[in-house]
C-alpha positions as CSV (number, residue, x, y, z in Angstrom):
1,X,-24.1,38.9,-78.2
2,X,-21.4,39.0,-80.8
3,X,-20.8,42.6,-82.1
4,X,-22.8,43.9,-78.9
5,X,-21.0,47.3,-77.7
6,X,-20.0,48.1,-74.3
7,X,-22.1,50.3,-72.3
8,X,-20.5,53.1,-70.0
9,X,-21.3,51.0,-66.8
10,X,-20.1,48.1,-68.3
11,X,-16.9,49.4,-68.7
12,X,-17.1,51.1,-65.3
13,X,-18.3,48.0,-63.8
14,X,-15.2,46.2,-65.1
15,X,-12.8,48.8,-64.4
16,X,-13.7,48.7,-60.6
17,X,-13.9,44.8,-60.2
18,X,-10.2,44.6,-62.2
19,X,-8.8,47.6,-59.7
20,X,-10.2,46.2,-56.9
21,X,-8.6,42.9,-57.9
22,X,-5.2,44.4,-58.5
23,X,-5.5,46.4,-55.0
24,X,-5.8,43.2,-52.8
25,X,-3.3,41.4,-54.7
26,X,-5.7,38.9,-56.8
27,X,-5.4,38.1,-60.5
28,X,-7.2,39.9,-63.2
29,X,-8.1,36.8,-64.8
30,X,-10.4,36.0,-61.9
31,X,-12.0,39.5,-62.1
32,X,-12.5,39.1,-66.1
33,X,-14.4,36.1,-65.4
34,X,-16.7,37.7,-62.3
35,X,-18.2,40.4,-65.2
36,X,-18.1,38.3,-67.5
37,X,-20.5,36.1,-65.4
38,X,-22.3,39.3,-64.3
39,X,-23.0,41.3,-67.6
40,X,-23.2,38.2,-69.7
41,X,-19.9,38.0,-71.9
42,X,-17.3,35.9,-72.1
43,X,-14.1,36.3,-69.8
44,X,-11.6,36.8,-73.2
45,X,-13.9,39.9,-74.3
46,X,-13.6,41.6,-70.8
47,X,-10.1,40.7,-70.8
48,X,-9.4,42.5,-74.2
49,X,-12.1,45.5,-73.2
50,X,-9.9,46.1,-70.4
51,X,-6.5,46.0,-72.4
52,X,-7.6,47.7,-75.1
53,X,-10.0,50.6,-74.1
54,X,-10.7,50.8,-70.1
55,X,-6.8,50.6,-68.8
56,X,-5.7,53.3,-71.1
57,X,-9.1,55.3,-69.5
58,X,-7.7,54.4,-65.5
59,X,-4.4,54.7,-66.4
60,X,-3.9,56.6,-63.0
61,X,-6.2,54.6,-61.0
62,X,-4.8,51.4,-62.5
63,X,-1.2,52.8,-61.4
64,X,-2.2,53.8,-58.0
65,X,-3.8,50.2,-57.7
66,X,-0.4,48.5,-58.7
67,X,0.9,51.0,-55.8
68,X,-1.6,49.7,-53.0
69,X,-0.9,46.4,-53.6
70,X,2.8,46.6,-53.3
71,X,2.3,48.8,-50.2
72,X,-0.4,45.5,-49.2
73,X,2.1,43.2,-49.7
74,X,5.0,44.7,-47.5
75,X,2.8,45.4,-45.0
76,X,2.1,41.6,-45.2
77,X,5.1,40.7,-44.9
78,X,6.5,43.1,-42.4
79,X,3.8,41.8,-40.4
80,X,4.8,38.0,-41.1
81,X,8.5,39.1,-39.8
82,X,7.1,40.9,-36.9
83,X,5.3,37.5,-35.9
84,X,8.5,35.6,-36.3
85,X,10.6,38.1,-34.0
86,X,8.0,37.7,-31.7
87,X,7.8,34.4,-32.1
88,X,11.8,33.3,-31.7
89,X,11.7,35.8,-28.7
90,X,9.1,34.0,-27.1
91,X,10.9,30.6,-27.8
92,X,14.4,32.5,-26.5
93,X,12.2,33.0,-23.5
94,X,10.8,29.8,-22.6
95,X,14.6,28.2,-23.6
96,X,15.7,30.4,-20.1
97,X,12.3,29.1,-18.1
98,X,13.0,26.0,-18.9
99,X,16.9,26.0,-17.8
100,X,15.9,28.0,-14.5
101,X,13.6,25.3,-14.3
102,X,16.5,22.7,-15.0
103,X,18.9,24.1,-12.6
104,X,16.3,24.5,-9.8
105,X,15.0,20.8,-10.0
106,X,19.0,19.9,-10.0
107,X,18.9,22.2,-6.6
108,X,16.6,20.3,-5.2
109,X,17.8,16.7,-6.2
110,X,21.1,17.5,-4.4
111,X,19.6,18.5,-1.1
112,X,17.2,15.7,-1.1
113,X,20.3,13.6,-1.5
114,X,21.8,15.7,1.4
115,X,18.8,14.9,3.6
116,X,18.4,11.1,2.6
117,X,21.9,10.6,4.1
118,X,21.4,12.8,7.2
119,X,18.5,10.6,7.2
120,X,20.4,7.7,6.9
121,X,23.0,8.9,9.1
122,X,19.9,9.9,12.0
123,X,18.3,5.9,11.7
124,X,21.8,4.9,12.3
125,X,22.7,7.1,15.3
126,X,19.1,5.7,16.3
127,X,19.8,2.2,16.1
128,X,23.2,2.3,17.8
129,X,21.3,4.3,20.8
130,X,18.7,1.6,20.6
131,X,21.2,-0.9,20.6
132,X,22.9,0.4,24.0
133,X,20.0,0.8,25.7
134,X,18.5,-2.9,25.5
135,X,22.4,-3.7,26.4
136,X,21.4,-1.3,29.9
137,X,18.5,-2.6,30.5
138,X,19.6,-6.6,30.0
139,X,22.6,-5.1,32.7
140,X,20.2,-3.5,34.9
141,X,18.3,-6.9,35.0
142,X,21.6,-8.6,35.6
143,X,22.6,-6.5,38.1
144,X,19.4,-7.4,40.1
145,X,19.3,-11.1,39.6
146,X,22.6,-11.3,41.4
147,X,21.6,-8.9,44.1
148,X,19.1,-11.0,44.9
149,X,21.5,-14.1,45.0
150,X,23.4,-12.1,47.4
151,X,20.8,-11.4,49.6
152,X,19.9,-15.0,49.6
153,X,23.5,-15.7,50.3
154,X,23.9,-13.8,53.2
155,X,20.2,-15.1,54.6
156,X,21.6,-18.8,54.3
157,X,24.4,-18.0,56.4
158,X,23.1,-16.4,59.1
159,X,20.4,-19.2,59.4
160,X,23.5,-21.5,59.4
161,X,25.6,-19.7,61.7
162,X,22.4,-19.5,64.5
163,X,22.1,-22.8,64.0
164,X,25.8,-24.3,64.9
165,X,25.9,-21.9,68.1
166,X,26.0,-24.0,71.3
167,X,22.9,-23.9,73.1
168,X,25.0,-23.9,76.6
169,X,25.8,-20.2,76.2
170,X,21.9,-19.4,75.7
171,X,20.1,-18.8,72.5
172,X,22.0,-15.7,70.4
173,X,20.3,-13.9,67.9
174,X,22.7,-13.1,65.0
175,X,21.3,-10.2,63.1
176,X,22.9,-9.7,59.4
177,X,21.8,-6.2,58.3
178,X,21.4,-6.3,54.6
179,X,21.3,-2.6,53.6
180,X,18.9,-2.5,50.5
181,X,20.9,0.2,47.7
182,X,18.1,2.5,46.5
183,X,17.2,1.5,42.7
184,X,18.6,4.5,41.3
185,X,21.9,3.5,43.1
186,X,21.3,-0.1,41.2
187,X,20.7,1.0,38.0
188,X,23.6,3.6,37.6
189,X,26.3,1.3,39.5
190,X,29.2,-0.8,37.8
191,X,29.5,-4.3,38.9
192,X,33.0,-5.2,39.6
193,X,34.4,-8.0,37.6
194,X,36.0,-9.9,40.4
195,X,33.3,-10.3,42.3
196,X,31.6,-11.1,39.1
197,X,33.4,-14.1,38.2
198,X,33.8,-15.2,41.5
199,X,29.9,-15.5,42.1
């Protein structure tokens, strides 16, 4: 193909594929080697077909080209900062979650401290008042056992004193009236020490 001149669509066809090249930011060296591909020359001809004859042709489109991809590549990177602000504003915003979230679960450790020892404090008053009322009830019991000796007591002698009476003066009946205290009466009284460690 040596020699072989270029055809008006060939140069159009490599004028749009270098433009287009140039607009999205790509390298001409690529687009020489697509038409070279597609009209069946090598990539160095297309490249000195463009330099030589078709850029002097565009020169206004090849400009304009140069303009859009500049305008292509700010808007790139504008974009690229504008993901970054939103980005670090996003992180800014999770950093406060997260120490709201800190300072909340801190909250709530200290009043779950505050209710394990009212806890604490509640088992304890619990115990004590457990404590005191087996001590009642082993008094209450106490108190009964030596009512009951009492009673026996005082049974044993009356039987003795009917029994030493002289039969002379007829038989006497000696009556002892125990007075039974009503249970409430037992459980709420005192028991007096002297009697207590006299019986």
């Amino acid at each position: 193909m040596k020699g072989r001149s270029w055809t008006e669509e060939e140069d159009r066809f490599l004028a749009e594929q270098v433009l287009q090249s140039i607009r999205e930011g790509g390298n001409q060296l690529d687009a020489f080697e697509r038409v070279a591909r597609k009209i069946g020359r090598t990539p160095g001809a297309c490249g000195f077909r463009w330099n030589a004859v078709v850029r002097k042709k565009q020169a206004e489109a090849f400009n304009q080209a140069k303009k859009q991809r500049v305008a292509s590549h700010l808007k790139k990177k504008k974009a690229t900062a504008f993901s970054l602000k939103n980005l670090i504003r996003q992180l800014r915003a999770f950093d406060r979650e997260y120490r709201a979230d800190r300072e909340a679960i801190q909250r709530l450790e200290r009043q779950l401290k505050k209710k394990e020892r009212q806890l604490r404090g509640v088992a304890e008053e619990n115990r004590r008042l457990k404590e005191e009322w087996e001590a009642y009830h082993s008094f209450q019991n106490d108190i009964k056992d030596r009512y009951a000796h009492l009673l026996k007591l005082l049974q044993s002698a009356g039987a003795l004193i009917r029994q030493e009476e002289p039969e002379a003066n007829g038989p006497t009946e000696v009556e002892i009236e125990v007075n039974h205290p009503p249970e409430e009466e037992v459980r709420g009284s005192s028991v007096d020490t002297d009697w207590e460690t006299g019986s």
